[in-house]
C-alpha positions in Angstrom: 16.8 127.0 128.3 14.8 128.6 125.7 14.9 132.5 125.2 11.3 132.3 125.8 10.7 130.8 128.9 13.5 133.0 130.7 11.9 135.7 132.8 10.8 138.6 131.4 10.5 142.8 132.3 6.6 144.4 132.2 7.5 148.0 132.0 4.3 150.0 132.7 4.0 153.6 131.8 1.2 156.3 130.3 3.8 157.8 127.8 4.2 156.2 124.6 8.0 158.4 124.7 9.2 156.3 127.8 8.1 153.2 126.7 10.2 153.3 123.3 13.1 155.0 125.0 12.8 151.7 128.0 12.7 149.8 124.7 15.6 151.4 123.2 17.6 151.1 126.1 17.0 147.6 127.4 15.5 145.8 124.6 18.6 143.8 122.9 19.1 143.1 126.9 16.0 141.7 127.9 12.7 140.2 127.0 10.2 143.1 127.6 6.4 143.4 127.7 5.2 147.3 127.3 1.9 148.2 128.5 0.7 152.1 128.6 -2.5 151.3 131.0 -2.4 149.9 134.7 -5.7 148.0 133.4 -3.5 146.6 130.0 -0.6 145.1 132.9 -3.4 143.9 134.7 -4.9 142.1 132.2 -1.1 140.6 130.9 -0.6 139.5 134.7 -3.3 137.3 134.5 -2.8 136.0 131.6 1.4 135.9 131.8 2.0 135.7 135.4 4.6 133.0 135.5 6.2 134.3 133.0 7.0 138.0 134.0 10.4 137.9 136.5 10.5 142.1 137.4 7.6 144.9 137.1 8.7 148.2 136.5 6.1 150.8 136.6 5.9 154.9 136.6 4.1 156.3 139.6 2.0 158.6 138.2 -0.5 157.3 135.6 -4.2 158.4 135.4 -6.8 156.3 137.0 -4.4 154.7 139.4 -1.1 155.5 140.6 2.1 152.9 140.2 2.0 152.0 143.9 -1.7 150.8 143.5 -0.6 149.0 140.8 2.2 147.0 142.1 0.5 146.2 145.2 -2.4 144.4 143.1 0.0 143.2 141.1 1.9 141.6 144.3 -1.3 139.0 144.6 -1.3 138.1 140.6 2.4 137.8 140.4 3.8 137.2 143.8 7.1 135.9 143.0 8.1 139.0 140.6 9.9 141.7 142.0 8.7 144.9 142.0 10.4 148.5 141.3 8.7 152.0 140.6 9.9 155.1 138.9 9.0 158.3 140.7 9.3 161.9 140.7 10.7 163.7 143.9 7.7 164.8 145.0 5.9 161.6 145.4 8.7 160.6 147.8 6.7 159.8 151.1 4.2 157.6 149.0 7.2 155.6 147.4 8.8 155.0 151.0 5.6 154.3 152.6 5.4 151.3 149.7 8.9 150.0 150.6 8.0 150.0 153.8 4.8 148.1 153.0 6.7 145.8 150.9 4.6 146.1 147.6 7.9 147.5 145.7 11.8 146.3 146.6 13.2 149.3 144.4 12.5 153.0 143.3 14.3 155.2 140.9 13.9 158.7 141.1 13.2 160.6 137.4 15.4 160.7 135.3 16.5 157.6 136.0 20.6 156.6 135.7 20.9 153.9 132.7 23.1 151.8 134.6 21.5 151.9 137.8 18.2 150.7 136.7 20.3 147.9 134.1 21.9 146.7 137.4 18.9 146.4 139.2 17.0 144.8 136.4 19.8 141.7 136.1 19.1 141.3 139.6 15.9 140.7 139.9 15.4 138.5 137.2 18.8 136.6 138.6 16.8 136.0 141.6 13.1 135.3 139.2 15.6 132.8 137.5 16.7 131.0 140.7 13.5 131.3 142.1 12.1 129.3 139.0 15.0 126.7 139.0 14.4 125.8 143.1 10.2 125.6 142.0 11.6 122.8 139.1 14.0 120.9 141.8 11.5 120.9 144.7 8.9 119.4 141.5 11.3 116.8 140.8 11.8 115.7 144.4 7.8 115.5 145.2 7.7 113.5 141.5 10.3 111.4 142.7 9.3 110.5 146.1 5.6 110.4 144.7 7.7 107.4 142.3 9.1 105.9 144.7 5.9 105.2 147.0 3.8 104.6 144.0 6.5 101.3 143.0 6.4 100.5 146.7 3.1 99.6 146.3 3.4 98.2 143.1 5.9 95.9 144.3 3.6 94.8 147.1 0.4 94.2 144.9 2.6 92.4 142.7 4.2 90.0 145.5 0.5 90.0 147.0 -0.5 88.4 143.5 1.9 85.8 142.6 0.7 83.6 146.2 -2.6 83.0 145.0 -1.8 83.3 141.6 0.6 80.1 142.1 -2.1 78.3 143.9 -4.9 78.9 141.3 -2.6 77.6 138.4 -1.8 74.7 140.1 -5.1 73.5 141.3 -6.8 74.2 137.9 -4.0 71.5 136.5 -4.6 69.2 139.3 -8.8 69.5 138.8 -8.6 69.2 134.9 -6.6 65.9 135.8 -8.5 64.5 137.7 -12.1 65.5 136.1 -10.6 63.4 133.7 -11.2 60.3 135.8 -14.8 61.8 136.8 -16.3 62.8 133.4 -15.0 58.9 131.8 -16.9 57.5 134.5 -19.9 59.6 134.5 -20.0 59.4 130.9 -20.8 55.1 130.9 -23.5 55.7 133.5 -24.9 58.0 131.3 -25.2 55.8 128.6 -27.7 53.0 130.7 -28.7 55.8 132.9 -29.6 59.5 131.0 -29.6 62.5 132.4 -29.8 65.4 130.4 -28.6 68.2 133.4 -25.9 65.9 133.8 -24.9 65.5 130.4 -24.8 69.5 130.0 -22.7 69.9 133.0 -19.8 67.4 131.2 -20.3 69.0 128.4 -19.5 72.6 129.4 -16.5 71.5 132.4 -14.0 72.0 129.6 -15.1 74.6 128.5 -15.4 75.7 132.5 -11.8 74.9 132.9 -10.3 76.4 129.9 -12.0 79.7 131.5 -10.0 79.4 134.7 -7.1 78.3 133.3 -6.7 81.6 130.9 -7.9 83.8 134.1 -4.9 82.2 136.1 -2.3 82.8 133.3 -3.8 86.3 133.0 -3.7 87.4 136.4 0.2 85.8 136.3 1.0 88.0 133.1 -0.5 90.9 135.9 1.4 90.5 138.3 4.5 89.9 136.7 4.2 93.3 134.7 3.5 95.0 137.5 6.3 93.6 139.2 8.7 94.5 136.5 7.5 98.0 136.2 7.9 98.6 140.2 11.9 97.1 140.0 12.3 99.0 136.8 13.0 95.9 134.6 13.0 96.8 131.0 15.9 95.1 129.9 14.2 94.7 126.5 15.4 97.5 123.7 12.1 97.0 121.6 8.6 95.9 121.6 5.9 94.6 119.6 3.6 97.1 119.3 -0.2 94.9 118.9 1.5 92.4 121.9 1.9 95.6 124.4 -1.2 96.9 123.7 -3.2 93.7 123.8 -1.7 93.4 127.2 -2.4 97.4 128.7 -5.8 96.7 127.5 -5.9 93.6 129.5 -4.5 95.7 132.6 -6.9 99.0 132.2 -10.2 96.2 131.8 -11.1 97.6 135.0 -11.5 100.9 134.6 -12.9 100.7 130.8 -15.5 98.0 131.2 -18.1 100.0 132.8 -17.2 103.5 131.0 -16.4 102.3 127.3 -16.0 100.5 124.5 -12.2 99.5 123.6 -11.2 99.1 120.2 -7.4 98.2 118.5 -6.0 98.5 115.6 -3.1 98.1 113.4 -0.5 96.2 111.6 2.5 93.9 113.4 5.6 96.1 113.9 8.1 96.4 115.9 9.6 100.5 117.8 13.0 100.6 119.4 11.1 101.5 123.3 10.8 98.5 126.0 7.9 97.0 126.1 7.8 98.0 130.2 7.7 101.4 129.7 5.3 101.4 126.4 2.8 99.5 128.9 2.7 102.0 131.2 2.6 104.9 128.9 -0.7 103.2 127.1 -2.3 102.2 129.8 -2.0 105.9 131.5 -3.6 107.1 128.7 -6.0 104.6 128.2 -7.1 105.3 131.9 -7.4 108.9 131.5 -9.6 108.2 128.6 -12.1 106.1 130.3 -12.2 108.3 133.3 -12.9 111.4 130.3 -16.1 109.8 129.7 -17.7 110.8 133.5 -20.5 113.1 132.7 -20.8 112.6 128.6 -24.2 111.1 128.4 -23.4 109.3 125.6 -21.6 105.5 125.0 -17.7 105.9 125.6 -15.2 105.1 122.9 -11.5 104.4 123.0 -9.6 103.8 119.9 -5.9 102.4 120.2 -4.7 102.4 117.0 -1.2 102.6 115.2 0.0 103.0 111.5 4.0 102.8 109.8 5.8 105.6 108.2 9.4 105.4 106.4 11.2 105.3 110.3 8.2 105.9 112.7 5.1 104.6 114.3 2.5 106.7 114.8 0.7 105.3 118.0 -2.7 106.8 118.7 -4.8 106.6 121.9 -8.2 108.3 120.6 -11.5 109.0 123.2 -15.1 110.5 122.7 -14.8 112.4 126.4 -15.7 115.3 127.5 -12.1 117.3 126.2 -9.8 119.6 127.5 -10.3 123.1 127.6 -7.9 124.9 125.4 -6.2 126.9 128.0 -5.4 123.9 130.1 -3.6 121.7 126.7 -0.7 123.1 127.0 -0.5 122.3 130.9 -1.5 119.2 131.0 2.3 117.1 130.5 3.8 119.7 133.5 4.6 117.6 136.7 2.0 118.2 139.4 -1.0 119.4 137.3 -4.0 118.0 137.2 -7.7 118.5 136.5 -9.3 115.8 138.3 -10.5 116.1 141.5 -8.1 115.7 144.9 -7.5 111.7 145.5 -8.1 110.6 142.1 -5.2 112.2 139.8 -1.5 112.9 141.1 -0.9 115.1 138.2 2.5 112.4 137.5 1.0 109.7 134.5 1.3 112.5 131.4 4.7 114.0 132.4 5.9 110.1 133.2 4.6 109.5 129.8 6.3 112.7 127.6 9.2 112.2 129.5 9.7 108.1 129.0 9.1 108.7 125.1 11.3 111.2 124.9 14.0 109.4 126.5 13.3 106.6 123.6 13.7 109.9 120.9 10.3 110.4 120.3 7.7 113.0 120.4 4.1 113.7 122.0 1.2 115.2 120.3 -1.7 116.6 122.2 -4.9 117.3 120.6 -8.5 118.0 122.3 -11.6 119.7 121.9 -14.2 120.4 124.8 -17.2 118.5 124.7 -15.9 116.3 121.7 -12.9 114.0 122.5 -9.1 114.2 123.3 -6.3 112.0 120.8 -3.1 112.1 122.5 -0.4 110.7 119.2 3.1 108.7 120.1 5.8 109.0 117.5 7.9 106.1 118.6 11.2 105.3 116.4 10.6 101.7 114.6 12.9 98.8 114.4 14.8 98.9 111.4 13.8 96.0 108.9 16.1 93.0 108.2 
């Protein structure tokens, strides 16, 4: 884990003396944020709540006291633990707080090096265990989420293939035996015109070609879907414009009514199955039609991809309404979501970081409010013969 995202110590006191002395003592130990003010802490709660494991305050502080601190603090950072340093005579108003629960520890002035080093590796022990149980218990809902969601899949896809078989086979039989019909129609309409009927043989082929790619369509559907739900990616690499061309088929749905699609880019080949590649463009491609709600203005999506010396550089770019900038760096955790309850589970942009990872390559988020979002894939490409 990185230094950085370990819990960390907010030590709160009015004298600039204690803080560097707290600093002195503890800093090479822990990471530590200093504030001098209760309003300062405050204000770092809010913005650095999950990332603060123990608050350590002093008692008395003007303009509000280290108990009133901690206890506001217990609603903006309920998970860290809280401990106060005190003077012997604010005694009963310390142990009326531990009664109260707003602070687990006190240390009476001047406080015992060790003691309060001890106490500090314990509570962020217990922040860091605390943290690591939130992560499991995120994996397991992600994973039973998974599991339902290919479920489903599985069914829609089985649910598919049926009709899909029938339609492909009766569009044979019909072009067949149309045959038959449009030779014999075709000498009566030589003694006989009749323009309508003349049109009508004219466009059957036409007519039938229609069906016939809607058929093999809806069987290149299912079958994807089917391979996604069983997790059947045999396939080390993938064309890029062919996997594409085909999540663009898939996400027709959801981007014919919202935008306008448009793809670009040379043949080329990138060492990630063309399963998984699917389903990472065609999350993003649906989070980019469903950006455009509320724009006012035509929707565009651009799906476009370019070579470099080893890479691809895959881009899915929209004209939507943005992400604000505080929520961009959120937006790839499992579970979080901005859309509204029953239309986002909060799983496709973590499922997608996480599959290109796995493949060795990288994520790039970029977004600005009212403009457009462009997420960028850096996908490793298949060596050259």
């Amino acid at each position: 884990m990185n230094p950085s995202d370990l819990p960390a110590v907010l030590y709160v006191d009015d004298d600039a003396l204690n803080l560097r002395v707290f600093e002195a003592n503890f800093g090479q130990k822990f990471r530590i944020f200093r504030c001098s003010t209760p309003a300062e802490a405050l204000t770092l709660l809010e913005q650095k709540r999950n990332e603060i494991g123990v608050i350590l305050s002093d008692q008395r502080m003007p303009g509000m006291t280290g108990v009133e601190l901690l206890e506001r603090a217990r609603s903006l950072a309920p998970d860290a633990k809280r401990m106060l340093v005190t003077a012997y005579s604010d005694m009963q108003a310390v142990i009326d707080a531990v009664n109260r629960g707003q602070v687990s520890r006190y240390f009476v002035k001047p406080w015992d090096r060790a003691e309060v080093l001890a106490a500090l590796e314990d509570g962020l022990k217990i922040a860091r265990l605390e943290l690591r149980v939130r992560e499991v218990e995120g994996r397991m809902m992600k994973a039973e989420r998974l599991a339902t969601l290919g479920q489903v899949t599985a069914g829609i896809a089985h649910e598919l293939m049926g009709p899909v078989g029938y339609l492909s086979q009766n569009v044979a039989s019909l072009r067949r035996d149309l045959e038959c019909v449009v030779q014999y129609a075709s000498k009566h309409l030589a003694a006989d015109p009749a323009p309508d009927v003349a049109s009508v043989l004219e466009d059957l082929p036409s007519l039938l070609q229609d069906l016939a790619s809607g058929a093999d369509h809806l069987r290149g559907v299912a079958l994807g879907l089917r391979a996604q739900a069983r997790g059947e990616d045999m396939e080390a690499s993938a064309e890029v414009a062919e996997v594409v061309s085909f999540a663009v088929k898939l996400a027709r749905a959801e981007v014919r009514d919202r935008a306008r699609i448009t793809t670009m880019g040379e043949p080329v080949k990138v060492t990630f199955g063309p399963v998984k590649l699917c389903q990472v463009l065609l999350n993003l491609i649906v989070n980019a039609a469903q950006a455009m709600e509320g724009t006012g203005r035509p929707g565009r999506i651009e799906v476009r991809w370019a070579t470099r010396d080893q890479d691809v550089l895959l881009t899915v770019a929209d004209n939507g309404c943005g992400i604000p900038q505080e929520l961009q760096e959120k937006v790839f955790q499992p579970l979080f979501t901005t859309k509204p309850v029953g239309i986002g589970t909060g799983l496709g942009l973590s499922i997608c970081k996480e599959l290109v990872a796995q493949s060795g390559g990288a994520v790039r988020l970029s977004s600005k409010q009212g403009s457009g979002t462009e997420v960028e894939l850096t996908l490793r490409r298949v060596p050259l013969p």
